[in-house]
N, C-alpha and C positions, 0 to 999 in steps of 0.2 A: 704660322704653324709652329708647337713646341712639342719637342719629341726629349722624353726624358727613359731613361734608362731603370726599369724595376731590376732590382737585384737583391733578393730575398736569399740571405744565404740558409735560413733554416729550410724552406722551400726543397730550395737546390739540392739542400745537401742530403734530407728525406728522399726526394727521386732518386738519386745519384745511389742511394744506401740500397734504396728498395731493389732498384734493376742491378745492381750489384749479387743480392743476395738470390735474385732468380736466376741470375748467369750462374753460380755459382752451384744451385739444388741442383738445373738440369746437367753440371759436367759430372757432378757427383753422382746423380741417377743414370747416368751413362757408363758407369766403373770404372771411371776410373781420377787422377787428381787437374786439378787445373794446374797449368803450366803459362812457360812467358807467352807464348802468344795467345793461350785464352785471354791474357790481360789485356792485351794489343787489341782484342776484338774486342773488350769490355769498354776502353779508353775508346775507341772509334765511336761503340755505339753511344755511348755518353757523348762525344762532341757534337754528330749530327742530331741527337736529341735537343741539348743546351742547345745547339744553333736555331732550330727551326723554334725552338722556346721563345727565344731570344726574337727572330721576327715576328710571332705572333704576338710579344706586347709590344712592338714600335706599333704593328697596323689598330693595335688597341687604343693604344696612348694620341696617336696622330687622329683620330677618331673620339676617343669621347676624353681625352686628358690622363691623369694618373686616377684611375678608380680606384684605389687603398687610400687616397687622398679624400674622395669624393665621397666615397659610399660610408654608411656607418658599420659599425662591426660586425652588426649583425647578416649583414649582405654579402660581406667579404667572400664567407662560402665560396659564393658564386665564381668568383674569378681563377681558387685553387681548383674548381673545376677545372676550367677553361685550361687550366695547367697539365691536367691529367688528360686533356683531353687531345693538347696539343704531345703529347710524351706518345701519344695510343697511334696520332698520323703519322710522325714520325718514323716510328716503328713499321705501319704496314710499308711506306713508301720505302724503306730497307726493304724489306720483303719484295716488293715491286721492283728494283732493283735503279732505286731512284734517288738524287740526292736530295735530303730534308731541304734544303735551302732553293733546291728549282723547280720553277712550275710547267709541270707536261713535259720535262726533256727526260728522257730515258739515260739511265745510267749503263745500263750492264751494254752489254758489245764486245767485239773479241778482242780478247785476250785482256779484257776486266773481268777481275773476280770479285766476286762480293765478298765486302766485311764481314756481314756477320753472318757465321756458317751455326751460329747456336739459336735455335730458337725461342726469341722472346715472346713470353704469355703476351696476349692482347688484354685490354681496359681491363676485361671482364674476370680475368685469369689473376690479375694481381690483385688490384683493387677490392676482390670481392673472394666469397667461399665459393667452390666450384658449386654448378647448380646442383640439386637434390634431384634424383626421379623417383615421385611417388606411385607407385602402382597399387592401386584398389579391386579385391575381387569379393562380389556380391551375388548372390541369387536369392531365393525369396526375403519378401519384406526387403529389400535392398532398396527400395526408394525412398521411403521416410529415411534411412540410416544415410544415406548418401546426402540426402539436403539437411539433417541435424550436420553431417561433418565438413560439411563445406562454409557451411553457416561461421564457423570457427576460423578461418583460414582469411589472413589478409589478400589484400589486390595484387601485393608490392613483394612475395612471397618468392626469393628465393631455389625454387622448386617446380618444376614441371608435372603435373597430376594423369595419369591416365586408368579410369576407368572400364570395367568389364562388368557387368552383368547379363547374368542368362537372360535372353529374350527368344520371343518366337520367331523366325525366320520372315513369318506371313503378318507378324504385327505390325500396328503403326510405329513408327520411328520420331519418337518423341520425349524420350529419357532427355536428351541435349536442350531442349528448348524446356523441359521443367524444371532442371537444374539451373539453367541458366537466371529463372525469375530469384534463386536461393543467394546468391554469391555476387561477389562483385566481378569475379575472373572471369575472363573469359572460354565460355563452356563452345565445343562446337563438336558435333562426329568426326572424328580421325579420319584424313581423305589420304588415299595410298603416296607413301613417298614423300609427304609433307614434311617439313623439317620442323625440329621442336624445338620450342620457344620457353622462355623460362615465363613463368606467373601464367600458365594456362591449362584448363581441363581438357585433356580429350575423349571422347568417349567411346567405344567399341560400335560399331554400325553392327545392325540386325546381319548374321548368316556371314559375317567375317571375322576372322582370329585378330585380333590389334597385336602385333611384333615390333619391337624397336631395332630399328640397324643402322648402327652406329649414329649421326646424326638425324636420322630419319625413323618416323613411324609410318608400317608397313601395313595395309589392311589384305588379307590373304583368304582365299576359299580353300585353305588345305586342310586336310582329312580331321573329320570331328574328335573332339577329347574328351573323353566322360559324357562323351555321348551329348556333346555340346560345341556350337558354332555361334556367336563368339564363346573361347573356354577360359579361365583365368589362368592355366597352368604354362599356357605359351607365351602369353604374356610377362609373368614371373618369369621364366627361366630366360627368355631372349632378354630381359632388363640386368637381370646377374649374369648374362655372358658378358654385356657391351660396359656394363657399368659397376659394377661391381660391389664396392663399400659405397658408392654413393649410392644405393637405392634402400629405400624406404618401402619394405611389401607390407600389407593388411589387411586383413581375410574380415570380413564381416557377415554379417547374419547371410546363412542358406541351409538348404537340404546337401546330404552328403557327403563330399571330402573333394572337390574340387579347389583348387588353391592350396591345397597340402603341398603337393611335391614342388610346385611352386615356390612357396615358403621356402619349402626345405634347401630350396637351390640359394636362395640368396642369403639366406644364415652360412651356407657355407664359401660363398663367393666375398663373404665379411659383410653385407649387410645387415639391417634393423629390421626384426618379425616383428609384428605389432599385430594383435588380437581384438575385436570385439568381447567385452565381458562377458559367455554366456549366458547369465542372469539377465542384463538385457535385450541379447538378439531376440527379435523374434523366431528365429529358428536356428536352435545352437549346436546343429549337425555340425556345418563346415567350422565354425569357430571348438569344436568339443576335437574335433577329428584332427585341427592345425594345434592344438595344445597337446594333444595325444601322442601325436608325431614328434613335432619341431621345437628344437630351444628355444621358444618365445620370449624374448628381450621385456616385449610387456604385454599385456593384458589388461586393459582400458575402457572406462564408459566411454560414448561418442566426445561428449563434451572437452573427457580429456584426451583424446587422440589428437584431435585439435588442436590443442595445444601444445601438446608434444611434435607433430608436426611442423611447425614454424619455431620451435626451440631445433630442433633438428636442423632445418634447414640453415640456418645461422651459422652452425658448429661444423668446423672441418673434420674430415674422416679420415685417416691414415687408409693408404691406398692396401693391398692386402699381395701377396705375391701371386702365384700358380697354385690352381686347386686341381686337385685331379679329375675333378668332376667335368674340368672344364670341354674335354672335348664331347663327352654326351651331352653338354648341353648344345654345343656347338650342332650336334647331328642331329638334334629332335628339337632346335631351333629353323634347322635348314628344312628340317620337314613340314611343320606348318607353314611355310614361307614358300610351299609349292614347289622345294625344289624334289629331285627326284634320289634318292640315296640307297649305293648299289647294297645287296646284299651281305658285303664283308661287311660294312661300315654298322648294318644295322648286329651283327653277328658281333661285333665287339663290343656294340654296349646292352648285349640281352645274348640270352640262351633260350634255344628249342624247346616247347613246351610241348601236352598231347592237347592243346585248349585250343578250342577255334573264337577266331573273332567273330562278335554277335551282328557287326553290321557287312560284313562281305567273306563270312565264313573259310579266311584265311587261316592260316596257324598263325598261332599269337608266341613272341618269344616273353621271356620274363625280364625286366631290365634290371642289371647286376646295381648300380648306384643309385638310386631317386627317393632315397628316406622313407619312402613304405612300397610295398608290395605292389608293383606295378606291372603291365604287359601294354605290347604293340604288336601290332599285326606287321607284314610287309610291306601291306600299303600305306602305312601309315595311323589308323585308328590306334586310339591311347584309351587306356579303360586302368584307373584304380582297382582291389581288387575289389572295395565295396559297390562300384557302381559296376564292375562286371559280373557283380552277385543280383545285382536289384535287374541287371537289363536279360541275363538268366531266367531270373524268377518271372521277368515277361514275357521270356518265350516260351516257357515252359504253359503260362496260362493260356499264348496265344497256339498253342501245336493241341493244349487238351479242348480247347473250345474246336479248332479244326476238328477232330476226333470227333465232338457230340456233335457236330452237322454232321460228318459221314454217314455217323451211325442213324441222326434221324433221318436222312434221307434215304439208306439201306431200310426203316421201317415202313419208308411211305411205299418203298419198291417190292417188298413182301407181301406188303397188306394188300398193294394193285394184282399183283400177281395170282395172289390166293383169289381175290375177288373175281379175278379172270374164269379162272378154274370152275368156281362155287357155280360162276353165271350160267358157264357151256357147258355143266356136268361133268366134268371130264376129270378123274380118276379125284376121289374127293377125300382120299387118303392122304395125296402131295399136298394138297391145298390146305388140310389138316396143318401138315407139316410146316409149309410158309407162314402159316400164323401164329404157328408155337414160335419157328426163331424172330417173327417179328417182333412176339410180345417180350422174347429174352435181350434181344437188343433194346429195346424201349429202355428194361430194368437197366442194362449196364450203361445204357446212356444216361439215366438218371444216377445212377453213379458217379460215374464222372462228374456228371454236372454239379455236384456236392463236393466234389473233390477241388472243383477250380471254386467253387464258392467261398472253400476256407482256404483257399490259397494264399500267403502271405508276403510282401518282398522281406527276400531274403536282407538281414540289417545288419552290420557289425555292430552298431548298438545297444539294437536288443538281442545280442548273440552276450555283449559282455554283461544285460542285466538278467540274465537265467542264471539257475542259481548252479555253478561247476563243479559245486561239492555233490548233487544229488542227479548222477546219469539222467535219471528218470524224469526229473523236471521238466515241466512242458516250457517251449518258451513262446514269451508273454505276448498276445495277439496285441496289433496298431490298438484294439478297442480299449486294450486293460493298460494301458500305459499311462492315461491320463484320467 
């Protein structure tokens, strides 16, 4: 048996530099300077590193000989692996409170203290750019858009993806398996409390909000938002509380302004807005509505979000400090996530309004921070104000069609009534009379019914293409617009 000794001092002195320089950001991100005994713990942890280095190539070498000897250059790779990998067990066995050099004997016990009181990054922390989290929010025409952008996106990607699209509560459940024939990553529905993985899609399951906390994604029944379950806006804002400059938000083709405030959270938490170009959404409400609102970083066909995307993922982000935003996101993070939040809590990030909510006709406050005109109920319901205008302008249809049933059923009960009268002779003056108001409820019921006929939802859209200069200006019916 020949046991020889590798001793790469370029190697060495790279590792040696590298975990140097990470000891050295985290004392400085801690405020204050290194001192002698930070050194003392630097020199320790470099020894049991070197050492356990150290017998992972004797059991190499006693096993297949000197491989820098054997292999050709090109192979080499593989064994500064093997280096970096031995540096990462190292490390956790510190953490375990174990010495690199014994196997299964426990180190720590009383009155030993562990060396190293500083936290060193794992493989994945040094070695690499922290992961990216990409957050996608879509509604109509969101399926073509989602399988063009994924179409772009390697296997081996840097970045964790999770998806939102409006779906029907009572649809099939089948976004995850179409995507999936698109991409090589791995697509699957977000299952509660899963932990996330880098180079993989999740997607929002039918009738639940998808939230990130902390290493984990959360699937939740809490109170709908814009009048949607799953909503993108919970999603966005729980990815900028946990993650901050590292997330990647991008609003794509839909109806209305959903993913705006969203957006708007992670621009100020120091993330990347990223837009669908208008011009090609098929429906460029939500993308017209997130340009309208939010500093959008870019504004992209599918093709190129793609790409931008995995150029992103690559590139480190400088972390961002405290935003003031950060505790309403923290409280209307905690609200979709089912938890319960008392009255102060919601009274500090909104004021009293005279507006009731449209789905449990609570008072709605107004929220002071969220980059456009927002409200929430107490129980929780979240309404933009455009979609508190369009789900208005349906109640308003559904209380005047109430109205023309009363009224024709008040005609069918006059006409009976009269007919009573008419049959048994009996005073044929009132009878007169029940058929005069039946036939005037008729007319105002066919009034009505002309009035919800040209009923139209109310649009911040086509609020802004009427013309401001001319009071009088009608504005433009759904029909005249295209």
């Amino acid at each position: 048996m020949r046991i020889e000794v590798l001793h790469q001092h370029e190697s060495h002195a790279g590792i040696r530099r590298q975990i140097g320089e990470q000891l050295l950001k985290r004392i400085e991100a801690s405020g204050r300077r290194a001192d002698r005994d930070d050194r003392k713990r630097g020199v320790a942890i470099l020894f049991f590193v070197l050492f356990d280095l150290r017998a992972c190539f004797f059991r190499l070498i006693r096993s297949h000989g000197n491989p820098l000897n054997r292999l050709t250059q090109e192979r080499r790779p593989f064994h500064l692996t093997s280096l970096l990998l031995a540096v990462q067990r190292a490390v956790i066995k510190k953490r375990q409170g174990e010495r690199p050099g014994d196997r299964g004997h426990g180190y720590s016990g009383p009155g030993k203290k562990a060396l190293c009181c500083t936290r060193l990054p794992c493989f994945n922390e040094t070695m690499q750019t922290p992961m990216r989290i990409v957050v996608v929010g879509t509604s109509a025409g969101g399926l073509p858009a989602l399988q063009e952008l994924l179409r772009g996106i390697p296997s081996d990607i840097n970045a964790a993806l999770f998806i939102v699209q409006h779906t029907s509560p009572a649809g099939p459940n089948l976004l995850a398996e179409i995507l999936r024939r698109t991409t090589s990553l791995p697509v699957s529905n977000a299952l509660n409390q899963e932990p996330i993985r880098r180079s993989r899609v999740y997607v929002a399951p039918p009738n639940r909000h998808m939230v990130l906390v902390g290493k984990q994604v959360w699937t939740t029944a809490g109170p709908k938002e814009n009048h949607c379950r799953p909503a993108i806006d919970p999603l966005f804002r729980s990815a900028a509380l946990h993650y901050g400059s590292r997330v990647i938000g991008i609003v794509l083709t839909g109806t209305l302004d959903d993913g705006t405030a969203g957006l708007w959270a992670i621009k100020e938490r120091g993330g990347v807005a990223i837009v669908q170009h208008p011009d090609e959404a098929e429906f460029a409400q939500m993308p017209l509505n997130a340009l309208t609102h939010v500093r959008v970083d870019h504004c992209l066909r599918l093709a190129q979000i793609g790409a931008l995307i995995v150029r992103l993922a690559s590139e480190p982000r400088p972390e961002m400090g405290e935003s003031p935003v950060a505790k309403d996101l923290e409280v209307e993070t905690r609200i979709a996530n089912e938890e319960v939040v008392s009255k102060r809590e919601l009274l500090q990030i909104g004021g009293p309004t005279v507006f009731t909510c449209p789905e449990c006709h609570g008072a709605l406050l107004q929220l002071k921070r969220s980059g456009i005109l927002r409200f929430r109920c107490h129980t929780g319901h979240a309404f933009s104000v455009q979609t508190l205008l369009s789900q208005l302008t349906m109640d308003v249809e559904a209380n005047l069609w109430t109205a023309i049933r009363s009224m024709e059923e008040s005609v069918l009960l006059l006409d009976h009534v009269a007919k009573h009268l008419q049959q048994a002779s009996q005073n044929e003056r009132l009878a007169a009379y029940f058929d005069r108001t039946a036939r005037a409820t008729e007319r105002d019921a066919t009034t009505v019914r002309q009035v919800v006929l040209k009923n139209e939802p109310l649009d911040i859209q086509r609020l802004n293409e009427a013309d401001t200069t001319d009071p009088s200006a009608p504005i433009p019916r759904e029909s005249e617009r295209f």
